[in-house]
C-alpha positions as CSV (number, residue, x, y, z in Angstrom):
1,X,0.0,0.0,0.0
2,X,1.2,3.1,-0.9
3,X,1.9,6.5,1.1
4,X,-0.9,9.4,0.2
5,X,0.8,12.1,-1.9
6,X,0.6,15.1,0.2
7,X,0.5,19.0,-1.2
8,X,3.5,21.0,0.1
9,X,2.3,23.5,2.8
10,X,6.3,24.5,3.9
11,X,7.0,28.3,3.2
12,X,9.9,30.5,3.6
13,X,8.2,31.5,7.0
14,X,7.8,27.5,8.4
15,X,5.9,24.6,8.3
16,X,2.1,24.6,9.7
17,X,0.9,22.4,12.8
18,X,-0.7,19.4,10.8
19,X,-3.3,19.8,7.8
20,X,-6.7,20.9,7.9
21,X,-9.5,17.9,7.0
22,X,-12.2,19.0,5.3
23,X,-15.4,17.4,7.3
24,X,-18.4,15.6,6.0
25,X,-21.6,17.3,5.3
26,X,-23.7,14.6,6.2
27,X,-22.2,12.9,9.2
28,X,-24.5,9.7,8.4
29,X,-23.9,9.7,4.9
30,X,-22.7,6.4,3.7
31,X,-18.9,7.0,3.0
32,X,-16.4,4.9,2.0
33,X,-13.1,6.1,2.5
34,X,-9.3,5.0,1.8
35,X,-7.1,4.6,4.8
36,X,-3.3,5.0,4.8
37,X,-1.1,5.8,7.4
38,X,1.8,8.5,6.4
39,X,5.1,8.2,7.2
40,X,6.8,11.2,9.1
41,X,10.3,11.2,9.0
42,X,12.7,11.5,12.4
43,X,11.1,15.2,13.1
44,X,7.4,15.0,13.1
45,X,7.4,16.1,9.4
46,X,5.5,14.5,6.6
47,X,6.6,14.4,3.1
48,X,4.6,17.6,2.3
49,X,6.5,19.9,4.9
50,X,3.5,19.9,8.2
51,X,4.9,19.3,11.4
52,X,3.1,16.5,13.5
53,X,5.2,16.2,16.1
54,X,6.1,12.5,17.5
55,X,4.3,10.1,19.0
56,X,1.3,7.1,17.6
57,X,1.3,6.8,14.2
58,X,-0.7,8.9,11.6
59,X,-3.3,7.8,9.6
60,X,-5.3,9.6,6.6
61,X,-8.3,8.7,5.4
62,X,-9.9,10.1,2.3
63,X,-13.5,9.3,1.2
64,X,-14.4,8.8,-2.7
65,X,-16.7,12.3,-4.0
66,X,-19.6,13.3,-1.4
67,X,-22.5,15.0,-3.1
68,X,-23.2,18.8,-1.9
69,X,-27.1,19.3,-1.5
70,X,-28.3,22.4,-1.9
71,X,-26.9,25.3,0.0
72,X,-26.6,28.8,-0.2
73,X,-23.2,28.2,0.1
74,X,-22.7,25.7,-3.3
75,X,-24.2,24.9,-6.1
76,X,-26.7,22.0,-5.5
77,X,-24.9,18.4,-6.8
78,X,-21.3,20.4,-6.4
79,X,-19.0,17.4,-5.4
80,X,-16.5,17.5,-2.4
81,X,-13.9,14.6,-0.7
82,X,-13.8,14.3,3.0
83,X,-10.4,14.1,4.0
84,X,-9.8,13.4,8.1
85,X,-6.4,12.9,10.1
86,X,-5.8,11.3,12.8
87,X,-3.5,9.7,15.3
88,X,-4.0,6.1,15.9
89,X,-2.3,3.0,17.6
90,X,-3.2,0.9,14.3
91,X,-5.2,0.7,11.7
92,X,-7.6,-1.0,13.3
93,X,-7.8,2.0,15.7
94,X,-7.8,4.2,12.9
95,X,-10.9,3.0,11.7
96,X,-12.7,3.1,14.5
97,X,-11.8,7.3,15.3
98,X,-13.2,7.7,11.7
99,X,-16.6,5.6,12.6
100,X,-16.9,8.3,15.3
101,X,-16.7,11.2,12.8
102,X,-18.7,8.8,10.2
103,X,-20.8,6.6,11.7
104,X,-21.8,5.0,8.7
105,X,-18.0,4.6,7.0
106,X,-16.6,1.3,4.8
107,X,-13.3,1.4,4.3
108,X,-11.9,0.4,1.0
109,X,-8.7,-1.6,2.0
C-alpha cells in the first residue's frame, strides 16, 4: 500500500501544525473512505513539509466524492472529498476514530 501524496504546505516562514481535514456534510452519509497511514520522517514532518510532532502513528483517510445538497453556500450536486487525520495506535484503531466522525464509513482496503 502506498503513502498518500501530500501538497507541500512549507514556506519561507515555516511549516504549519498538521493539515486541515475537510469534514463531512452529512455525518450519516454512507462513505467509503481510503485509509493509509503517512510516514513522518525523524522530526514529526511529513513528506509535504507539516509538522506533526512525535508520538502514535498517523493515519489519513480520504473518502471517494460526497454529493453537496443544496446550500446557499454551493451549487446543488457540487462534489466534495472528505479528507480526516488522525492519530492512531493501528489501523484498526484508525478506523474506529473515523466511525466516530462517520458513523456509517466502509473502508476500502
Amino acid at each position: 500500500m502506498s503513502s498518500p501524496k501530500l501538497c507541500d504546505v512549507g514556506s519561507k516562514y515555516g511549516a504549519p501544525m498538521g493539515r486541515n481535514g475537510c469534514r463531512p456534510l452529512n455525518f450519516n452519509a454512507p462513505l467509503r473512505f481510503y485509509l493509509r497511514r503517512v510516514p513522518l520522517n525523524s522530526g514529526g514532518y511529513d513528506s509535504g513539509g507539516a509538522y506533526w510532532g512525535l508520538g502514535s502513528p498517523l493515519y489519513y483517510a480520504c473518502s471517494v466524492d460526497e454529493v453537496r445538497p443544496h446550500s446557499p453556500y454551493g451549487p446543488p450536486g457540487e462534489l466534495r472529498q472528505v479528507e480526516l487525520f488522525t492519530r492512531a495506535y493501528d489501523r484498526d484503531d484508525a478506523k474506529t476514530i473515523v466511525r466516530q466522525e462517520c458513523p456509517n464509513a466502509t473502508f476500502f482496503n
